[in-house]
C-alpha positions in Angstrom: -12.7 15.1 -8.5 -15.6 17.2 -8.2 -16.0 21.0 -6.7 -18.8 22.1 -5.1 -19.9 25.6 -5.0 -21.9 26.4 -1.8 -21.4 25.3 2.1 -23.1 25.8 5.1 -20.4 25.4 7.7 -22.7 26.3 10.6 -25.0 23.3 10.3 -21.9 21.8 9.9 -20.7 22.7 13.2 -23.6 22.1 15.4 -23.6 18.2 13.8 -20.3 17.4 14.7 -20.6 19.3 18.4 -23.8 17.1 19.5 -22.4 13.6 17.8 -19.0 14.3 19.7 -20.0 13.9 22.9 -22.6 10.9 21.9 -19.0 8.4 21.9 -16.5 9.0 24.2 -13.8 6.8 21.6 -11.6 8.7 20.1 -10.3 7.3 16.3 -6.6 8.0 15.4 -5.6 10.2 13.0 -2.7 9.8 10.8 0.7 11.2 11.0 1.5 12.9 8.1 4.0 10.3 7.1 1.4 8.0 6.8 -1.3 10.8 5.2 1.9 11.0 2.5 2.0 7.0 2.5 -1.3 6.7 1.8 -1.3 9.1 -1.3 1.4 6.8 -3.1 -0.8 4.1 -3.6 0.9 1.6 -6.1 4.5 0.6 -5.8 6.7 -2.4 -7.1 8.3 -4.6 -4.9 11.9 -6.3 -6.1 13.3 -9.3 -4.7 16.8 -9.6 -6.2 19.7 -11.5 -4.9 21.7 -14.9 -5.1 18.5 -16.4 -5.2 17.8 -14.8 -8.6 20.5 -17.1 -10.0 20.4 -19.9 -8.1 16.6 -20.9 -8.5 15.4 -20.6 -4.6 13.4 -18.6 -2.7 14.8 -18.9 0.5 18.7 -19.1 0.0 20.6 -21.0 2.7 23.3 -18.4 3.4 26.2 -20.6 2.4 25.8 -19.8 -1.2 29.2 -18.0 -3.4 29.4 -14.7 -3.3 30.7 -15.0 -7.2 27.2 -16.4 -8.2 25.7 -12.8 -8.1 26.3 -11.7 -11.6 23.9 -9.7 -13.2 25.7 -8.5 -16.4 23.0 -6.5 -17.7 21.6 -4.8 -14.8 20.3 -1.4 -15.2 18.0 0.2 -12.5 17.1 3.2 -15.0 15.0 0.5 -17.0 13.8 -0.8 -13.4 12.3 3.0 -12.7 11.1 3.7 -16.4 9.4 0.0 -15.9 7.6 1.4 -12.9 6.7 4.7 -14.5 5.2 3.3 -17.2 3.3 0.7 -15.0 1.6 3.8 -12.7 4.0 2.8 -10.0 5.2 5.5 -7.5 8.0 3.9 -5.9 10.1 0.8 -5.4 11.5 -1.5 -2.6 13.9 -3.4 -3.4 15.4 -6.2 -1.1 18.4 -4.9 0.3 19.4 -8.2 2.5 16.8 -11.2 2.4 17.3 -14.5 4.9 20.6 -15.6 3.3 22.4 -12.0 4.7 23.6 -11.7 1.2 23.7 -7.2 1.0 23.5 -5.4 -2.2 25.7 -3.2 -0.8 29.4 -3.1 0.2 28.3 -3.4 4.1 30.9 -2.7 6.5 29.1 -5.3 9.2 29.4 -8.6 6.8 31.9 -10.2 4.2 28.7 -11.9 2.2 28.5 -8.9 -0.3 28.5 -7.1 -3.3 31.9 -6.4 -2.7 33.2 -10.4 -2.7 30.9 -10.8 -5.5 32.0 -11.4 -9.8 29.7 -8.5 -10.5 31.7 -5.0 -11.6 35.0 -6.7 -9.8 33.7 -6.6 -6.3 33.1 -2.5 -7.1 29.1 -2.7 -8.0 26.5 -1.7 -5.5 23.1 -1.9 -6.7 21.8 0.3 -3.5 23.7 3.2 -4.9 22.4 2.8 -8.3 19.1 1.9 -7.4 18.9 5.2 -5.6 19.7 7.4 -7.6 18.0 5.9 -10.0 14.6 6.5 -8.3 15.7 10.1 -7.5 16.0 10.7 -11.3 12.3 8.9 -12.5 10.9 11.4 -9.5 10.2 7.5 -7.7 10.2 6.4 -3.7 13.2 4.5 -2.9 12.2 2.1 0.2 14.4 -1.0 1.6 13.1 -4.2 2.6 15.8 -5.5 5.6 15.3 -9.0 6.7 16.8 -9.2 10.0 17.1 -13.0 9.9 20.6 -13.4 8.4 21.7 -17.7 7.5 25.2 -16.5 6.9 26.5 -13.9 9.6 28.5 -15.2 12.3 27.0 -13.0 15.0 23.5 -13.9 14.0 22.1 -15.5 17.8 24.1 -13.2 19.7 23.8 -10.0 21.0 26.4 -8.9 18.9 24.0 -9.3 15.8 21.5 -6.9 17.2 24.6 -4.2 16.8 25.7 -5.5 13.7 21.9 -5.0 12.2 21.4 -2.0 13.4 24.9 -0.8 11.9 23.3 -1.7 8.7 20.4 0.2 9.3 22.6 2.9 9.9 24.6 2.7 6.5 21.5 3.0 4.5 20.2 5.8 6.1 23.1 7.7 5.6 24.1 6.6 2.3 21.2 6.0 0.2 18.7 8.2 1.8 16.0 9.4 1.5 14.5 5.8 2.5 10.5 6.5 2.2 9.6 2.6 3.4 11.3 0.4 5.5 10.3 -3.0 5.2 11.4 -5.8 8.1 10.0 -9.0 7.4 9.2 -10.8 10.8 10.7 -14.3 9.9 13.0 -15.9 12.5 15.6 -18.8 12.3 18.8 -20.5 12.5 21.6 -19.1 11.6 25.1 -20.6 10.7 25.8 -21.4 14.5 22.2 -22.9 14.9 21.2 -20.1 17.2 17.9 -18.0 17.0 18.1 -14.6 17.4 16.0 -12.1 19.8 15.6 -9.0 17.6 15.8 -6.1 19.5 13.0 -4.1 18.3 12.9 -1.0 19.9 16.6 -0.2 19.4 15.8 -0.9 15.5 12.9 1.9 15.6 14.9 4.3 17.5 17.9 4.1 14.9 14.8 5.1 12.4 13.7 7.8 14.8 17.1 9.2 15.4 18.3 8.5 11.4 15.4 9.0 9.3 12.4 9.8 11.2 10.3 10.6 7.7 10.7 7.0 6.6 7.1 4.6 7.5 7.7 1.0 8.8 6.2 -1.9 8.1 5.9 -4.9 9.4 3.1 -7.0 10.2 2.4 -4.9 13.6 3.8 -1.5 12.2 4.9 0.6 13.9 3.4 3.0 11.0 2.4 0.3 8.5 0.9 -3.4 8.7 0.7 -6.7 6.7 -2.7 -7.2 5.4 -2.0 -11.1 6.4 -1.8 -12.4 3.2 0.4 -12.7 0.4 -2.7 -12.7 -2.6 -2.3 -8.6 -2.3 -6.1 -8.7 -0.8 -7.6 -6.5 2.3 -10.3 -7.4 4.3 -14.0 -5.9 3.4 -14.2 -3.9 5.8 -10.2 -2.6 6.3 -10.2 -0.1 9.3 -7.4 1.2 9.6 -6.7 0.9 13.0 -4.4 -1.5 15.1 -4.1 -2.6 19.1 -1.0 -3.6 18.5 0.1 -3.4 22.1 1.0 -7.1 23.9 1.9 -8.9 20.3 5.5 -9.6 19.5 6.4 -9.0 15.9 6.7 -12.6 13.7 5.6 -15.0 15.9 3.2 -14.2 18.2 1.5 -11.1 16.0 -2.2 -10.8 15.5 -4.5 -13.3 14.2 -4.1 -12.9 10.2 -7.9 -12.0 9.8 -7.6 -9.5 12.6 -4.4 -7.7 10.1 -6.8 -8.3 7.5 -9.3 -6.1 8.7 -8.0 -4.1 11.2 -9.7 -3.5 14.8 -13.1 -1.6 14.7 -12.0 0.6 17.8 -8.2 0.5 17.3 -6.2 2.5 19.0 -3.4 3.1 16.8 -3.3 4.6 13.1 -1.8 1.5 11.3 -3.2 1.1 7.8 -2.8 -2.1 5.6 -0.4 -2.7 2.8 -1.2 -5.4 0.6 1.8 -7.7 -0.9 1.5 -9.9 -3.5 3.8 -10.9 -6.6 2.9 -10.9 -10.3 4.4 -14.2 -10.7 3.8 -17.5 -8.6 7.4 -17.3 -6.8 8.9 -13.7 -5.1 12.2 -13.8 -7.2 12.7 -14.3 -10.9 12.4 -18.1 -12.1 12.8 -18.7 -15.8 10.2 -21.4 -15.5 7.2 -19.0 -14.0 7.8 -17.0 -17.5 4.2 -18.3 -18.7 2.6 -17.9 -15.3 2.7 -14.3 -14.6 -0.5 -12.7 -13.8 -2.7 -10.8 -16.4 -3.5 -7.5 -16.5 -7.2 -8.6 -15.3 -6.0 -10.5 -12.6 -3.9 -7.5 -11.5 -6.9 -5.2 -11.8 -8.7 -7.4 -9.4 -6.2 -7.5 -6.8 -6.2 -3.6 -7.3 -9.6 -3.5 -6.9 -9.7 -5.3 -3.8 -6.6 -3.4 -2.3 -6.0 0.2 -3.4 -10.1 -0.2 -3.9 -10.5 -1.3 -0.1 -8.4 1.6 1.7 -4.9 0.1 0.9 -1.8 0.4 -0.7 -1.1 -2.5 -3.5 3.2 -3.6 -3.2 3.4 -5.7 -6.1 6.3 -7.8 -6.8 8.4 -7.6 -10.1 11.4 -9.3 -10.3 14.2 -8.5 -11.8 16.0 -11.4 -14.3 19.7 -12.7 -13.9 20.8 -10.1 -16.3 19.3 -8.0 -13.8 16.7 -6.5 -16.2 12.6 -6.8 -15.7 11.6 -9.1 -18.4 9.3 -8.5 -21.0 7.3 -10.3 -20.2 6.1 -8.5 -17.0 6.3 -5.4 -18.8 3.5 -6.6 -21.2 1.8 -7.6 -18.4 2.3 -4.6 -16.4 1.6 -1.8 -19.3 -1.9 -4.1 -19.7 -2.7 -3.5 -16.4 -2.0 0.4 -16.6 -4.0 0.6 -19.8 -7.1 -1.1 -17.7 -6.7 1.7 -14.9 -6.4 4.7 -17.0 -9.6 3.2 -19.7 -11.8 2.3 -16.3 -11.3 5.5 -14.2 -10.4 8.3 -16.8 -14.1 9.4 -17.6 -15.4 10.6 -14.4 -19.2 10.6 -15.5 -19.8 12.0 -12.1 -18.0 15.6 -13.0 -21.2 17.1 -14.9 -23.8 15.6 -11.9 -25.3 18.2 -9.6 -24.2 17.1 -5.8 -25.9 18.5 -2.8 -26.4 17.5 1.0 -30.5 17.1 1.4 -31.0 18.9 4.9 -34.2 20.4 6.4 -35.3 23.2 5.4 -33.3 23.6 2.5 -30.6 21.1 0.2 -27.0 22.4 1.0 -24.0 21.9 -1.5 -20.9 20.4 -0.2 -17.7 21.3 -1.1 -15.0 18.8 -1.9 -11.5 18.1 -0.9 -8.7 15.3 -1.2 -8.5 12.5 0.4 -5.8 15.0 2.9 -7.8 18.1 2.6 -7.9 20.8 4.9 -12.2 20.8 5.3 -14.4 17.7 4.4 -18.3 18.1 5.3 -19.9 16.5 8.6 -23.7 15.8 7.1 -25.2 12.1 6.7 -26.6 11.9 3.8 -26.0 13.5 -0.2 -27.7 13.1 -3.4 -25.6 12.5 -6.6 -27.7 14.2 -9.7 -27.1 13.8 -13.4 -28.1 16.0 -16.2 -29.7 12.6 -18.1 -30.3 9.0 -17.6 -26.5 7.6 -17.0 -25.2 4.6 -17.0 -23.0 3.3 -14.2 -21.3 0.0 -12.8 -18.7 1.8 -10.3 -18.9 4.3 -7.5 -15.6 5.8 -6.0 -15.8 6.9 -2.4 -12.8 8.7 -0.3 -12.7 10.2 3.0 -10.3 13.2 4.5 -8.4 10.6 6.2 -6.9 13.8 7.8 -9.4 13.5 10.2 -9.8 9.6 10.2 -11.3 6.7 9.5 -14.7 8.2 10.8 -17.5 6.8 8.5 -18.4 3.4 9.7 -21.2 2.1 7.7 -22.8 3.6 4.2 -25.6 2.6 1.6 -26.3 3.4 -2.0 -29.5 3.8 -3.2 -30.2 3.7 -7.1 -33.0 5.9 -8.3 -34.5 6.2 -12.1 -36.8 8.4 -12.2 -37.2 8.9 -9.1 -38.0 5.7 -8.0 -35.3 3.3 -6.2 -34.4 0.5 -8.7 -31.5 -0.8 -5.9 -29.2 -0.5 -4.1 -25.5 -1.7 -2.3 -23.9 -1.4 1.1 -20.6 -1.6 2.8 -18.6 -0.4 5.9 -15.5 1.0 5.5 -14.2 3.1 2.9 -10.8 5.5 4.2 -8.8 6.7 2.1 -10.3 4.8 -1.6 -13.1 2.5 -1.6 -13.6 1.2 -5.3 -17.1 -0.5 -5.5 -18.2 -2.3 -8.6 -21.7 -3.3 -9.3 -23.8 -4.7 -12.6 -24.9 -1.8 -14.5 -27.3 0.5 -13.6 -29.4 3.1 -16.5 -29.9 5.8 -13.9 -30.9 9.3 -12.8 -29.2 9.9 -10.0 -28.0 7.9 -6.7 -27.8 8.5 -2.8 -25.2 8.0 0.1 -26.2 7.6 3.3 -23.9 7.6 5.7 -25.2 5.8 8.5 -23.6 5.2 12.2 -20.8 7.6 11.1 -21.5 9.8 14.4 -22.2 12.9 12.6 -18.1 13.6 11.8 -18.1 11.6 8.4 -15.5 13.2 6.0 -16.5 12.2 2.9 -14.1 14.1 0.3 -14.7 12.9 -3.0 -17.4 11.0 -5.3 -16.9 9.7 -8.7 -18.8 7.3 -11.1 -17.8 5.3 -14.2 -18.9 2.8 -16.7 -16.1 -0.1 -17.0 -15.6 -3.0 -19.2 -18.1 -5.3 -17.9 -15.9 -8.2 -17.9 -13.9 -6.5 -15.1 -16.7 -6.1 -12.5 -17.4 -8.7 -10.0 -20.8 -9.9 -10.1 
């Protein structure tokens, strides 16, 4: 956002020598995978299948094939939906609890293929796909691995069949940037329970598509925020001790997803789910209860705005189109983003570190940037009395999560007229505040030991009705 002109890397140096060896923990780092997940920030979720057409959210797994019918479906106006919206990607819900696949799968005869739709010849992975690859969009494929209709399910012939199915994506819809395993666990048609087994799932994504992140509520690259309202914990470290939990039942305490562990040992940031309507799939009677655009500017500020990534649910209809409704909704949202955050009032400010003897400038980099700075404190100066009600914050996350407490102080004229504080920040932190009239403002950076990377700074005046007071 802003570049900086001068740098002093040798104070820069010493400070992070003497801190390191004040703390022998060592914070995780990201894979670049997750450095790449990070920088996608917004996506839609779709939940599509029998349910879409037969008014339920959880089907039963017994329902007709020949009820999937979407006459209209077109997954080009699904991607140009998305585009519009600011979205960089879609998941779509490749098999939810009732087994039904929107594919022709090889390892079940509840289908595509036994379906009305295009003659049994449709496939809405293929389409979907390619799709996504045309818009310039991440495909991803949420994979429940409960399944109320195969026979196998409760056997140990299931876990083969799943991981067949795995398998067939990879190899035929690739590139899959997001897996997505939701953790739930039931009967299937013989009454039995299945034990999942895990670690033969992540090594077929290890051996098939090792590029593609996983989520599920303990990772292994991504984890559920432990809600479904789309909202992360303040603070939200992202870090995870995941070890001695068992994925579903038996997973962390939801406030512990919700915020991360302080000293985790694992690199496991928080994805935030939530839907723009009250159910998950399309329901002609939630038409007048989808979410406004400043109700979905919330959620993003208290997602994307904490250090997370915002999965928002769209639905497509049973003509397999996104209604207009949620496009109105949707484009209001985008038009929010781009008026709140396009006028970075921050870009004409003078910026410096204030260090004994002398003030150095810092020089700026994304939030994966090759060099961030390593001093504790920096002044934000502007050419004339500004005024302000949001302050944008990111870190290298390159190098971590590393700074773990910060204030703002608000000076006019030199004397303080305020001031906020928070914890975490990673990757975005979006803070919102009444308005200030204002000369300038300073970050400290406080218990960060001496290796905080902060990257970027912005400030901006938006609608007032928007901020939180």
């Amino acid at each position: 956002m802003i570049t900086m002109k001068k740098f002093c890397l040798g104070i820069v140096v010493l400070l992070a020598i003497s801190s390191a060896a004040q703390d022998n923990y060592k914070s995780p780092v990201p894979s670049k995978k997750q450095q790449a997940w990070h920088e996608t920030e917004f996506y839609l979720f779709m939940h599509f299948g029998p349910n879409t057409f037969t008014d339920k959210e959880w089907g039963t797994g017994t329902e007709p094939e020949a009820i999937f019918n979407p006459t209209q479906l077109d997954c080009k106006q699904w991607c140009s939906t998305a585009k519009a919206a600011g979205a960089k990607g879609i998941i779509i819900t490749a098999k939810h609890h009732d087994g039904f696949c929107l594919w022709p799968s090889n390892f079940s005869t509840h289908t595509v293929r036994e379906s009305k739709w295009k003659d049994g010849k449709g496939d809405v992975l293929k389409e979907l796909s390619q799709a996504c690859r045309e818009a310039g969009l991440k495909f991803g494929v949420y994979l429940s691995p409960w399944d109320r209709n195969h026979p196998d399910y409760g056997t140990d012939k299931y876990n083969t069949v799943f991981a067949g199915m795995m398998k067939e994506i990879f190899l035929n819809y690739g590139p899959i940037w997001e897996m997505w395993w939701d953790g739930a666990n039931g009967e299937g048609p013989n009454g039995k329970i299945q034990e999942y087994d895990w670690k033969r799932y992540e090594n077929i994504v290890k051996q098939y598509s090792p590029n593609t992140v996983v989520f599920s509520d303990i990772g292994p690259d991504i984890r559920w925020v432990g809600n479904e309202n789309g909202i992360a914990g303040d603070p939200n470290w992202n870090f995870l001790d995941p070890d001695g939990f068992k994925r579903g039942e038996g997973a962390p305490p939801t406030d512990t997803l919700n915020q991360g562990n302080y000293r985790g040992r694992r690199w496991m940031p928080a994805e935030c789910d939530v839907s723009i309507r009250p159910g998950w799939f399309w329901h002609a009677n939630e038409d007048d209860k989808i979410k406004t655009p400043r109700q979905l500017f919330d959620i993003y500020i208290k997602s994307v705005g904490r250090g997370a990534n915002l999965l928002l649910n769209v639905p497509p209809d049973s003509r397999g189109l996104i209604s207009d409704k949620d496009i109105v909704a949707l484009t209001g949202f985008k038009k929010l983003r781009d008026e709140s955050f396009g006028n970075n009032l921050a870009n004409d400010a003078k910026m410096y570190y204030q260090f004994a003897p002398q003030d150095v400038s810092f020089q700026t980099v994304d939030s994966n940037g090759a060099f961030g700075a390593n001093l504790q404190n920096f002044m934000v100066e502007f050419p004339q009395k500004t005024k302000i009600n949001c302050i944008v914050l990111k870190e290298a996350i390159r190098f971590g999560q590393t700074v773990r407490k910060f204030r703002i102080v608000f000076y006019k004229e030199n004397k303080s007229v305020g001031e906020i504080k928070g914890t975490s920040i990673g990757r975005k932190r979006i803070l919102t505040f009444p308005e200030k009239n204002i000369n300038s403002f300073k970050v400290f950076l406080e218990d960060a030991r001496g290796r905080d990377n902060i990257s970027n700074v912005a400030a901006y005046l938006i609608d007032d009705k928007l901020v939180e007071k």
